[in-house]
C-alpha positions as protocol buffer text, in pm:
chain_id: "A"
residue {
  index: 1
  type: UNK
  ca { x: 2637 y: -5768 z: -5651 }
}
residue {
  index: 2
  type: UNK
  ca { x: 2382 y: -5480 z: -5731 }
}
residue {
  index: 3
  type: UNK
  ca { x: 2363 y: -5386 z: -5379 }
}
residue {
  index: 4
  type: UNK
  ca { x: 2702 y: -5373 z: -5310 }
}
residue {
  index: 5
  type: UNK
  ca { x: 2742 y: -5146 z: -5613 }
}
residue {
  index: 6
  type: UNK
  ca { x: 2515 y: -4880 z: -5507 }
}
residue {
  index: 7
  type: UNK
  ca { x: 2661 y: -4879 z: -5182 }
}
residue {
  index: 8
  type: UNK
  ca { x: 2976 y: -4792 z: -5330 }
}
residue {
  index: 9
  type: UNK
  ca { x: 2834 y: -4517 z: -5500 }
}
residue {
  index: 10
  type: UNK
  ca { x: 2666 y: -4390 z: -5218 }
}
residue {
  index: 11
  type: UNK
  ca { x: 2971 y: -4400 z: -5036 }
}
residue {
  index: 12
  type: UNK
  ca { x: 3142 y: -4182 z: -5314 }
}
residue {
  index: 13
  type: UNK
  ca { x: 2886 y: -3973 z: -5327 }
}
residue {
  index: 14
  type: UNK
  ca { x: 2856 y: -3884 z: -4922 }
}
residue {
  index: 15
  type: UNK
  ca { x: 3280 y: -3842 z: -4955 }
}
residue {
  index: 16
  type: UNK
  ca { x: 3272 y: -3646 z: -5262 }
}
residue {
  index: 17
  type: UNK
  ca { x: 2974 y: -3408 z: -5062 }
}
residue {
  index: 18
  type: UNK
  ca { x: 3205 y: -3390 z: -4742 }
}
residue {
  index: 19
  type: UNK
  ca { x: 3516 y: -3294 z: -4899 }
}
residue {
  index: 20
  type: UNK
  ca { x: 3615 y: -2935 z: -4788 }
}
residue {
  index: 21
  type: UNK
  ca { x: 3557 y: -2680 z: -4990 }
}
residue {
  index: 22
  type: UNK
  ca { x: 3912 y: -2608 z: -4940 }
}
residue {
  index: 23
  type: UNK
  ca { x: 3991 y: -2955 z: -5174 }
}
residue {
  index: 24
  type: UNK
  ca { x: 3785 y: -2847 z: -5456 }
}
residue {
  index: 25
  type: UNK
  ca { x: 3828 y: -2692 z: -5799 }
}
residue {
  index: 26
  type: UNK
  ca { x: 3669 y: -2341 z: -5834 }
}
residue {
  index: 27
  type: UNK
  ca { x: 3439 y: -2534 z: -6118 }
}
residue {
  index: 28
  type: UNK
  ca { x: 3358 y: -2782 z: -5828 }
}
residue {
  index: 29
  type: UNK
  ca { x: 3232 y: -2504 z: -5572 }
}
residue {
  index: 30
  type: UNK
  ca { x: 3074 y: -2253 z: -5834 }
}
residue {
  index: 31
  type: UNK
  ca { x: 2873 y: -2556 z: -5984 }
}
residue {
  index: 32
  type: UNK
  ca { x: 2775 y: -2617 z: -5627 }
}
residue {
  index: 33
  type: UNK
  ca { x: 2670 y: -2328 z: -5593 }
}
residue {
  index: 34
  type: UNK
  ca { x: 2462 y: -2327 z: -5868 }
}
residue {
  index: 35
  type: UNK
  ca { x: 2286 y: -2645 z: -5763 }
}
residue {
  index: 36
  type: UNK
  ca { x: 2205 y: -2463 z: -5446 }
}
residue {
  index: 37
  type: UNK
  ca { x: 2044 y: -2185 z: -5693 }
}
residue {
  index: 38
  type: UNK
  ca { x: 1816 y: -2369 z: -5833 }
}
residue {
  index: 39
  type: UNK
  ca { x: 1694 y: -2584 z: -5492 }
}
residue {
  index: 40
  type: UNK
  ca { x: 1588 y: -2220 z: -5421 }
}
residue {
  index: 41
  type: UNK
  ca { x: 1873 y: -2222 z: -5116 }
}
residue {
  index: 42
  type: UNK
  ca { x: 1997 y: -1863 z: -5262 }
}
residue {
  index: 43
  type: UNK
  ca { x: 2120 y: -1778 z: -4942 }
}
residue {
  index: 44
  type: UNK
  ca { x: 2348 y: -2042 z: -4913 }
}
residue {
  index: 45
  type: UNK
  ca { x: 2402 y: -1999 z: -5274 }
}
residue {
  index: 46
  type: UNK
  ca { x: 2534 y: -1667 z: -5226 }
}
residue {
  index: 47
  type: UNK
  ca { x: 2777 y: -1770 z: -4972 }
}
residue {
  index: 48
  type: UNK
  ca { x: 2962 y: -2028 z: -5180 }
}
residue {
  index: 49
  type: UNK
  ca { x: 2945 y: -1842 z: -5463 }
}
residue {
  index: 50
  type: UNK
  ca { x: 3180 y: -1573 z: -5263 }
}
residue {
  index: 51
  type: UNK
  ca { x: 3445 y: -1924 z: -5122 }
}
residue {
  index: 52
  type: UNK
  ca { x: 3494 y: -1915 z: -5520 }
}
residue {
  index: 53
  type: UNK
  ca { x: 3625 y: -1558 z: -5503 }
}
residue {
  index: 54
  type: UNK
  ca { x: 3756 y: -1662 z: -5159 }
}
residue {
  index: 55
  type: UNK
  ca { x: 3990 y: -1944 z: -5259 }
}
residue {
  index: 56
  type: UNK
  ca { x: 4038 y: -1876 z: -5616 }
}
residue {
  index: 57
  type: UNK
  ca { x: 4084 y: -1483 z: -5626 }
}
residue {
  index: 58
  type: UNK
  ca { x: 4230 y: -1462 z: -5955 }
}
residue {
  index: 59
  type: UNK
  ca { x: 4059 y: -1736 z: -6140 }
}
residue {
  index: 60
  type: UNK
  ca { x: 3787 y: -1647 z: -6392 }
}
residue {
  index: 61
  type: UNK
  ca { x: 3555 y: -1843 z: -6198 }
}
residue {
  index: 62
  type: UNK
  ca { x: 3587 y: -1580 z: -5909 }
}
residue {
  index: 63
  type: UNK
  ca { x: 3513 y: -1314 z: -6175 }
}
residue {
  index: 64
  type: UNK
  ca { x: 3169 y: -1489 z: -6269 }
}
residue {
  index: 65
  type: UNK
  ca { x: 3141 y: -1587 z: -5884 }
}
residue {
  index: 66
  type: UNK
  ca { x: 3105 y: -1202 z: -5768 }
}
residue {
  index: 67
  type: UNK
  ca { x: 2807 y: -1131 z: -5977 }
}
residue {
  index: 68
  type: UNK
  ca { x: 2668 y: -1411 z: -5933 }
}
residue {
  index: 69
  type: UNK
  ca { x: 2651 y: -1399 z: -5520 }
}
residue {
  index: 70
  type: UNK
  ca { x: 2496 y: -1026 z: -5615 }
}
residue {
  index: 71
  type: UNK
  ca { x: 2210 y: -1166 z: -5783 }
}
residue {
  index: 72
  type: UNK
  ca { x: 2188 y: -1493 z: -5559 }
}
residue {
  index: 73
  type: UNK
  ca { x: 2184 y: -1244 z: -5276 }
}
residue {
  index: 74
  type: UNK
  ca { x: 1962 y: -1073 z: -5460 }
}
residue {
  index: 75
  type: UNK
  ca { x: 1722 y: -1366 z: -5490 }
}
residue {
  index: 76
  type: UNK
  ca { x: 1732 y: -1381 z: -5119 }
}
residue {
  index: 77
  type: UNK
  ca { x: 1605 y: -1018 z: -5057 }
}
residue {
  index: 78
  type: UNK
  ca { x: 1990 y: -963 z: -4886 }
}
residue {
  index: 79
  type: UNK
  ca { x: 2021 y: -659 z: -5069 }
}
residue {
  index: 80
  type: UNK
  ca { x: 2252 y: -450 z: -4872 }
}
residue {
  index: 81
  type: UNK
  ca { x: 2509 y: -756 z: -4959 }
}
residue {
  index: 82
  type: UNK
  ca { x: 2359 y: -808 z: -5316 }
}
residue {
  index: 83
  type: UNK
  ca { x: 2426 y: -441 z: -5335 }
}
residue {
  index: 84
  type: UNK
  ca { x: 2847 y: -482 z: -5214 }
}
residue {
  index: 85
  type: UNK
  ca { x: 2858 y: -780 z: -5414 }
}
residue {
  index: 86
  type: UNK
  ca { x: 2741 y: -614 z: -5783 }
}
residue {
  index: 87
  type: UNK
  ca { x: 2945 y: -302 z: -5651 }
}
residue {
  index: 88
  type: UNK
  ca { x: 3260 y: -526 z: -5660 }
}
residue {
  index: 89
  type: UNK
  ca { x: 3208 y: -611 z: -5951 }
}
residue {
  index: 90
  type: UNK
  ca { x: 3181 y: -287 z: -6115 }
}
residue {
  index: 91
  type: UNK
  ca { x: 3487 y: -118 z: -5950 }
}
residue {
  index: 92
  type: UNK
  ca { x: 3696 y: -428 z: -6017 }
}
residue {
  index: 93
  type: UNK
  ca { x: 3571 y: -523 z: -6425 }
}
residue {
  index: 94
  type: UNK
  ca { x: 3395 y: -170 z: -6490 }
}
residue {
  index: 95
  type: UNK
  ca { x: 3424 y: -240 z: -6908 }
}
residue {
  index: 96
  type: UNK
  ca { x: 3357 y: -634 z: -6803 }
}
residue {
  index: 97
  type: UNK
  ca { x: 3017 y: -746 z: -7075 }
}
residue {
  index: 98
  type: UNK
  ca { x: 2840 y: -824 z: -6695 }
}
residue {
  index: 99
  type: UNK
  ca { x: 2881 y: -468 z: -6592 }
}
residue {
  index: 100
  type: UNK
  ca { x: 2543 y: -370 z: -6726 }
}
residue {
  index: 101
  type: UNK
  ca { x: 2406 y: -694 z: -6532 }
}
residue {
  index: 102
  type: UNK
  ca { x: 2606 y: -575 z: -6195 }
}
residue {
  index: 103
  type: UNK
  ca { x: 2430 y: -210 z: -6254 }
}
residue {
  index: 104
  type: UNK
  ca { x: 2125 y: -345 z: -6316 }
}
residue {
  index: 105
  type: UNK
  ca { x: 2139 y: -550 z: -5971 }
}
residue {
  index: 106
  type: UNK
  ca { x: 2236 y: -216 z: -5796 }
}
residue {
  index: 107
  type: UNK
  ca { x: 1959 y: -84 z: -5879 }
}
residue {
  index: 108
  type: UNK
  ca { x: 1728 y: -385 z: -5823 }
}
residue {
  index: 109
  type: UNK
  ca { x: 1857 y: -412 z: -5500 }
}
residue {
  index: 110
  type: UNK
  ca { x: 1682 y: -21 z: -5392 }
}
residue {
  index: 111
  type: UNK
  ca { x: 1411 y: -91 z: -5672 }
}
residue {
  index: 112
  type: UNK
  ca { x: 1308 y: -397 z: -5515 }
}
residue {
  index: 113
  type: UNK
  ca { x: 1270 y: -283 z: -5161 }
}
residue {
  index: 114
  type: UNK
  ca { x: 1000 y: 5 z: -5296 }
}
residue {
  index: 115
  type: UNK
  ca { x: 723 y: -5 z: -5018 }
}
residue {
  index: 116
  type: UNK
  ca { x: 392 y: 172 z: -4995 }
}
residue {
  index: 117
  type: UNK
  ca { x: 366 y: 525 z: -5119 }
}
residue {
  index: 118
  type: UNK
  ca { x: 299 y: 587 z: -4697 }
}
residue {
  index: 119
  type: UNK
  ca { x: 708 y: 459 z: -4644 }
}
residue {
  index: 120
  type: UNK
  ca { x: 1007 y: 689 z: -4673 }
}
residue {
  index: 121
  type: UNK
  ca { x: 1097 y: 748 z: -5010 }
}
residue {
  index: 122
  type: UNK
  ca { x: 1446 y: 776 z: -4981 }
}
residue {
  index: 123
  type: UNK
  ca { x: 1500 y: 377 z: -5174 }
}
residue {
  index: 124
  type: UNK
  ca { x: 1272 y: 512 z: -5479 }
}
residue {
  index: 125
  type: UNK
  ca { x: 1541 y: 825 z: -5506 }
}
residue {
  index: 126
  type: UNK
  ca { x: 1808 y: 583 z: -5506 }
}
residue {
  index: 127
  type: UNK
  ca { x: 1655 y: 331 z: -5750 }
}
residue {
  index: 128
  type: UNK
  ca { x: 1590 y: 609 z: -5976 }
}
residue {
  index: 129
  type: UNK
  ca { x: 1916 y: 739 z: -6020 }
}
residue {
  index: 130
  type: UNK
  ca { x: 2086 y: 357 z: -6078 }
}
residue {
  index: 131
  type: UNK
  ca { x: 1829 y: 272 z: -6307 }
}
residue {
  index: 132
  type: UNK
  ca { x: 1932 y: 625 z: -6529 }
}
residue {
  index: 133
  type: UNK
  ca { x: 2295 y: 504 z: -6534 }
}
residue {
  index: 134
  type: UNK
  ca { x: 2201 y: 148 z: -6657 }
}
residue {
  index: 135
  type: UNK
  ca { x: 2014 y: 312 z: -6910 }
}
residue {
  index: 136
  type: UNK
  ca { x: 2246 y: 606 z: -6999 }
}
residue {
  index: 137
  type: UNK
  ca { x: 2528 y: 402 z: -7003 }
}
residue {
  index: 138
  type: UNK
  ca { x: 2465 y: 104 z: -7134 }
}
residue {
  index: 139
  type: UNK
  ca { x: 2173 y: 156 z: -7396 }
}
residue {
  index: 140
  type: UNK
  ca { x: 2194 y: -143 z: -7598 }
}
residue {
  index: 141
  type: UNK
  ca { x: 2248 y: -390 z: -7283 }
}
residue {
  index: 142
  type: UNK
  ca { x: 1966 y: -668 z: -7277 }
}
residue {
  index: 143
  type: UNK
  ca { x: 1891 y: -443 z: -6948 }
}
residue {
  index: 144
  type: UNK
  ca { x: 1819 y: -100 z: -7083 }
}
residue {
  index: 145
  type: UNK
  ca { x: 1466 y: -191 z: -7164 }
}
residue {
  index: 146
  type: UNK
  ca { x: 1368 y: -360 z: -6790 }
}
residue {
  index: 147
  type: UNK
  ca { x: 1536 y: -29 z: -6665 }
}
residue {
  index: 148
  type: UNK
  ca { x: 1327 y: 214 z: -6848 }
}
residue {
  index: 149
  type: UNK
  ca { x: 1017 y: 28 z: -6758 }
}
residue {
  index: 150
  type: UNK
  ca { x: 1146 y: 48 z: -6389 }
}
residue {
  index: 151
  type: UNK
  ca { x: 1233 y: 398 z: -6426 }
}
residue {
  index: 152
  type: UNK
  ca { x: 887 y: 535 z: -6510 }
}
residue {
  index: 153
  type: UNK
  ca { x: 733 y: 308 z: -6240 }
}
residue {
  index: 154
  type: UNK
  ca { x: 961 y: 448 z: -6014 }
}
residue {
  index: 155
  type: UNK
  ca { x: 850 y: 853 z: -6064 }
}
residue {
  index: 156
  type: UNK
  ca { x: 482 y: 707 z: -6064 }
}
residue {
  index: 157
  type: UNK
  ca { x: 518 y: 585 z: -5734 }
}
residue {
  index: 158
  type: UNK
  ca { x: 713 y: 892 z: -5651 }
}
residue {
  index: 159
  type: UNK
  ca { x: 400 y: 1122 z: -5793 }
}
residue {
  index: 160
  type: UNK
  ca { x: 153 y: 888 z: -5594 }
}
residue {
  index: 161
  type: UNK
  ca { x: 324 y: 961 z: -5277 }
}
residue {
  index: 162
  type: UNK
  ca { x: 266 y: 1361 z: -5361 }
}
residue {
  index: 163
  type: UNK
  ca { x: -105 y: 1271 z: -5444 }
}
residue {
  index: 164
  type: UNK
  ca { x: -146 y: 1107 z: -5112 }
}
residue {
  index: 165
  type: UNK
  ca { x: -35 y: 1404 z: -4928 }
}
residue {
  index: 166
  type: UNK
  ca { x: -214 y: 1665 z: -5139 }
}
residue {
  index: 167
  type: UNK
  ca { x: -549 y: 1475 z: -5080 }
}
residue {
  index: 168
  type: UNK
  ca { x: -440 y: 1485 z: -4760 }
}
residue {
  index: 169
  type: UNK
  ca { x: -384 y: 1875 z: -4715 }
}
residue {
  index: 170
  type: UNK
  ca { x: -723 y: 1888 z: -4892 }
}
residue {
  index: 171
  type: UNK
  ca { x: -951 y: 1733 z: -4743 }
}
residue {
  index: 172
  type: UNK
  ca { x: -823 y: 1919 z: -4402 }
}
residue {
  index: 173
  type: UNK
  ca { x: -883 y: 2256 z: -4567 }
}
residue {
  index: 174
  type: UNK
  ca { x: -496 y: 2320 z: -4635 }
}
residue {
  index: 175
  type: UNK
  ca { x: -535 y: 2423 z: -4974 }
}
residue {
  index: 176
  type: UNK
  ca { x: -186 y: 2623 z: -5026 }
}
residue {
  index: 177
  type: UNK
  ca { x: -8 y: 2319 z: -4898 }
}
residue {
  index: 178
  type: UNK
  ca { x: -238 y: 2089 z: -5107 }
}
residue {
  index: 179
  type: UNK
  ca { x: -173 y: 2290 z: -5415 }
}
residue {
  index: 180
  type: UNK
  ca { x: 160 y: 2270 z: -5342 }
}
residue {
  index: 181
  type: UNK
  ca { x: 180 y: 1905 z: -5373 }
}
residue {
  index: 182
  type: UNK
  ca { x: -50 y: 1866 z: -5683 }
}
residue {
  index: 183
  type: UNK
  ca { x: 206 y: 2102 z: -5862 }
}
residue {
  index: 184
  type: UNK
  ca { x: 460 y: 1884 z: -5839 }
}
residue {
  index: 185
  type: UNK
  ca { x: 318 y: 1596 z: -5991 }
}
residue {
  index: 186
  type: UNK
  ca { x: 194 y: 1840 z: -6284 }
}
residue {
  index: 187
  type: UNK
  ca { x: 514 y: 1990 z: -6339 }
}
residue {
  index: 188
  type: UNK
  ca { x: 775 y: 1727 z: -6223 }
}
residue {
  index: 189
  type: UNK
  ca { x: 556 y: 1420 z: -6287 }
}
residue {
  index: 190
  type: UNK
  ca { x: 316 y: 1527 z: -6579 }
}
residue {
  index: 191
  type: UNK
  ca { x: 351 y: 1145 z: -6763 }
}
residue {
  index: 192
  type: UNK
  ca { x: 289 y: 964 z: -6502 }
}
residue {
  index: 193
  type: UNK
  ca { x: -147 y: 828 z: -6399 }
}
residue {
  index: 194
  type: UNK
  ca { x: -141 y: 1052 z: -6129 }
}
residue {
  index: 195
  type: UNK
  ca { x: -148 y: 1395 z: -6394 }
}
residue {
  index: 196
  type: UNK
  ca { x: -543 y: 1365 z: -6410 }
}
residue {
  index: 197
  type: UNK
  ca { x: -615 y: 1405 z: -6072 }
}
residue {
  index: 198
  type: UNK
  ca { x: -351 y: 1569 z: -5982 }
}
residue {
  index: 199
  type: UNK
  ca { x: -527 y: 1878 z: -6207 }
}
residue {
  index: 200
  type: UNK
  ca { x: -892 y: 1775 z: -6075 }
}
residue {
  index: 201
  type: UNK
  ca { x: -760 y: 1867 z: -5730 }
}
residue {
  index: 202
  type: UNK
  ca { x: -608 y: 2223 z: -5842 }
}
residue {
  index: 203
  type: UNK
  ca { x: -975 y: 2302 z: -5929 }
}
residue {
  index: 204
  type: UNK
  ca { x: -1103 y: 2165 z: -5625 }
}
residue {
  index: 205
  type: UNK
  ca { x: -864 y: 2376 z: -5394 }
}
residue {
  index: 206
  type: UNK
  ca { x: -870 y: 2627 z: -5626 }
}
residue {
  index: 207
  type: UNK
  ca { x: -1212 y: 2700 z: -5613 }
}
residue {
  index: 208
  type: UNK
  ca { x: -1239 y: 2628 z: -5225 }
}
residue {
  index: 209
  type: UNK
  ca { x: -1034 y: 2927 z: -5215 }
}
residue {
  index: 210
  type: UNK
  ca { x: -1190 y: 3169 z: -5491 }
}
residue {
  index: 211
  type: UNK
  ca { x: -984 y: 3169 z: -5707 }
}
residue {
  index: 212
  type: UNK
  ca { x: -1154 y: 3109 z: -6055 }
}
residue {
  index: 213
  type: UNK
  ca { x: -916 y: 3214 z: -6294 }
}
residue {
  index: 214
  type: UNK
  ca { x: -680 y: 2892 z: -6128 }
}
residue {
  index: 215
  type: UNK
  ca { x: -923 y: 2670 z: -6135 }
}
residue {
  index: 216
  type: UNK
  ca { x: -1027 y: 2718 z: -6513 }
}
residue {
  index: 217
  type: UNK
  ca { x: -687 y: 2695 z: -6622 }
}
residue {
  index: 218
  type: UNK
  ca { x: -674 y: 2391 z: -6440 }
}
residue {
  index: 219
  type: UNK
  ca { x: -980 y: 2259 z: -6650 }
}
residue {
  index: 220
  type: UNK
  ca { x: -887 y: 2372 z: -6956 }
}
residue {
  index: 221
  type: UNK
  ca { x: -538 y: 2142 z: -6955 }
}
residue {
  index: 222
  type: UNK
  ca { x: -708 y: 1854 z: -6779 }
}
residue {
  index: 223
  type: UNK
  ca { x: -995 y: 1878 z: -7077 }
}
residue {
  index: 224
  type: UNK
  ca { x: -727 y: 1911 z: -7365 }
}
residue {
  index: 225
  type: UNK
  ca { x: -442 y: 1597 z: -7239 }
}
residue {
  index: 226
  type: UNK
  ca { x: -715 y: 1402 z: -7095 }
}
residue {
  index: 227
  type: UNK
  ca { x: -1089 y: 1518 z: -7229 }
}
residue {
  index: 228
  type: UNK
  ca { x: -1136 y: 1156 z: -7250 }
}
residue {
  index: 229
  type: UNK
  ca { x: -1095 y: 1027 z: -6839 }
}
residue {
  index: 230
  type: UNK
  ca { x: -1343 y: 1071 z: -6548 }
}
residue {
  index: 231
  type: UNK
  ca { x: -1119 y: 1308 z: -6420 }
}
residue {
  index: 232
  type: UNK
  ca { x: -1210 y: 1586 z: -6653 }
}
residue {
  index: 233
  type: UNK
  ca { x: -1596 y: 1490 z: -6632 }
}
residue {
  index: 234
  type: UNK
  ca { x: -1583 y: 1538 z: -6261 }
}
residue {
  index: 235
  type: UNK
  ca { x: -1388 y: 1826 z: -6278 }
}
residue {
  index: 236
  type: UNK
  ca { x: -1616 y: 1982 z: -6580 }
}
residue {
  index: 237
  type: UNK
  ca { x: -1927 y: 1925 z: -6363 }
}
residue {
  index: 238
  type: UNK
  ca { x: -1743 y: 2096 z: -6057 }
}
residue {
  index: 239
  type: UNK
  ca { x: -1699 y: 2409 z: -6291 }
}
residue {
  index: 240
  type: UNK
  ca { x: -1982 y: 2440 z: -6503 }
}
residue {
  index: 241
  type: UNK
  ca { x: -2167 y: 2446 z: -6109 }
}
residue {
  index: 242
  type: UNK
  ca { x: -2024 y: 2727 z: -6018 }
}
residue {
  index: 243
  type: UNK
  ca { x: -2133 y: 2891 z: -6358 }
}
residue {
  index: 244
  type: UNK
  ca { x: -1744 y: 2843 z: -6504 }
}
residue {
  index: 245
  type: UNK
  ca { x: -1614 y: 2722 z: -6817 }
}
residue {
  index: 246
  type: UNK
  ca { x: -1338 y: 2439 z: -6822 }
}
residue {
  index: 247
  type: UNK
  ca { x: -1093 y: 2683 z: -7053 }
}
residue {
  index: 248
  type: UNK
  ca { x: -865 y: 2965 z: -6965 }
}
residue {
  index: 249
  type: UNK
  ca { x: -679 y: 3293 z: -7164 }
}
residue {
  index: 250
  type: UNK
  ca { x: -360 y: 3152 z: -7018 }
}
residue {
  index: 251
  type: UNK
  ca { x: -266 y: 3544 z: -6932 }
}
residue {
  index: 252
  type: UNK
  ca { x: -82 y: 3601 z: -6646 }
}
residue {
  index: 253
  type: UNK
  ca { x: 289 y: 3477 z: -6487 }
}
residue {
  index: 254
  type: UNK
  ca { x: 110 y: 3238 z: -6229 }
}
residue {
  index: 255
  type: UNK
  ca { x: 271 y: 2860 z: -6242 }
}
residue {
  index: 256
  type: UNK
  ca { x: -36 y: 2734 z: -6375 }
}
residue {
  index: 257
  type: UNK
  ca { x: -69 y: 2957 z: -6660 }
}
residue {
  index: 258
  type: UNK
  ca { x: 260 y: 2879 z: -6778 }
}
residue {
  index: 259
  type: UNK
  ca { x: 192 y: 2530 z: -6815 }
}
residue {
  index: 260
  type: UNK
  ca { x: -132 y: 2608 z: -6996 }
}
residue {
  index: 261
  type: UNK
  ca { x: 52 y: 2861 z: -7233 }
}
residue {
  index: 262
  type: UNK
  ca { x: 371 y: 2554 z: -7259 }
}
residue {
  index: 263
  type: UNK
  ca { x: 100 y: 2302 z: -7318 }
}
residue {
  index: 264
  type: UNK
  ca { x: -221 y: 2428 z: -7528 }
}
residue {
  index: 265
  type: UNK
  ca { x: -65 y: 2685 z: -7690 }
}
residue {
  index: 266
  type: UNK
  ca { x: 340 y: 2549 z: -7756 }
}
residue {
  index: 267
  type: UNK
  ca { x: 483 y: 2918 z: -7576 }
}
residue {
  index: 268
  type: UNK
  ca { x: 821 y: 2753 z: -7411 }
}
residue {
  index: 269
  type: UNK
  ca { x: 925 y: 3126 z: -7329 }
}
């Protein structure tokens, strides 16, 4: 009698699994979805999850469906369709209480494909810039905080890929071009770990090409933001052997001596 019980709830079971999708509620399909979520099938997750909006277009289930296939797609690394998905979302419930979430995913979708400071930068841009409007315009979203932390990581890998090139430039004996690059990370990236260096380098191309005055200055704001790293003991030794001092007047309307005047002495003008 037990037997023949479980066999008729296996049988249920295996009819209740093959009934179209077609037959069931949007509850039925999104909760199937979810149950493909969490067995780690995100793929497949993400596809049901978009029958719900598919069949039931006007249901609130469809509504919860959309940003859910973003972040299932998400899950999957699919993020050119995570990215449509959270898209959707935002252009069809912009002042929805998931709209932060949906932003959030847009930008997860470029923030998560972030490669090697050697790749094309062009996803870190695009990361940046929706990770600023998750935190510009939703500030007190559950989000804000991830997307801050994001953010900075972000322009750190951005400054890394200018180090990488500098040192590069440098250690071939282009000094202009290597300057070039270390000046971006100490003017456009000056909070990120890269800053340091980035200054130890000035004095090292600085010097390579004579020019003293440079690579003091460069010393003197590497000794007062960071007196404390190797950085500015590698960089002090490289001066004081060449009979220099790590400190500069800060006279003149050279780059470098504007950020010394901006940062030592508080001149903004």
């Amino acid at each position: 009698m037990m037997l023949a019980g479980i066999v008729v709830l296996s049988a249920c079971a295996q009819a209740k699994k093959d009934t179209p999708l077609e037959q069931r509620s949007a509850e039925q399909i999104f909760k199937m979805a979810e149950a493909q979520l969490a067995n780690r099938k995100s793929a497949n997750a993400a596809k049901t999850f978009t029958e719900v909006e598919r069949l039931y277009p006007y249901s609130e289930w469809a509504k919860r469906a959309i940003v859910m296939s973003a972040f299932a797609y998400e899950k999957a690394k699919k993020y050119d369709l995570a990215r449509a998905a959270a898209q959707r979302y935002l252009d069809f419930y912009p002042a929805d209480e998931d709209a932060a979430y949906a932003q959030y995913l847009v930008a997860l979708s470029y923030y998560d494909q972030i490669d090697s400071v050697d790749r094309d930068q062009g996803n870190t841009f695009q990361a940046l810039q929706a990770l600023r409007i998750v935190i510009e315009r939703y500030p007190d979203s559950r989000y804000a905080e991830s997307a801050k932390l994001k953010f900075d990581l972000a322009i750190d890998h951005l400054a890394g890929k200018e180090m990488q090139v500098g040192r590069y430039y440098l250690k071939r004996g282009f000094y202009t071009a290597a300057i070039n690059r270390f000046r971006v990370v100490v003017e456009q990236y000056q909070t990120t770990t890269h800053t340091p260096e980035a200054l130890y380098r000035l004095i090292e191309a600085y010097l390579s090409l004579g020019l003293t005055d440079e690579a003091q200055t460069a010393g003197a704001i590497l000794g007062h933001n960071f007196r404390g790293s190797v950085w500015y003991k590698d960089g002090y030794a490289l001066l004081t052997g060449k009979g220099l001092e790590a400190k500069s007047r800060g006279k003149g309307n050279g780059w470098l001596a504007k950020v010394y005047r901006r940062v030592i002495k508080g001149e903004w003008l």
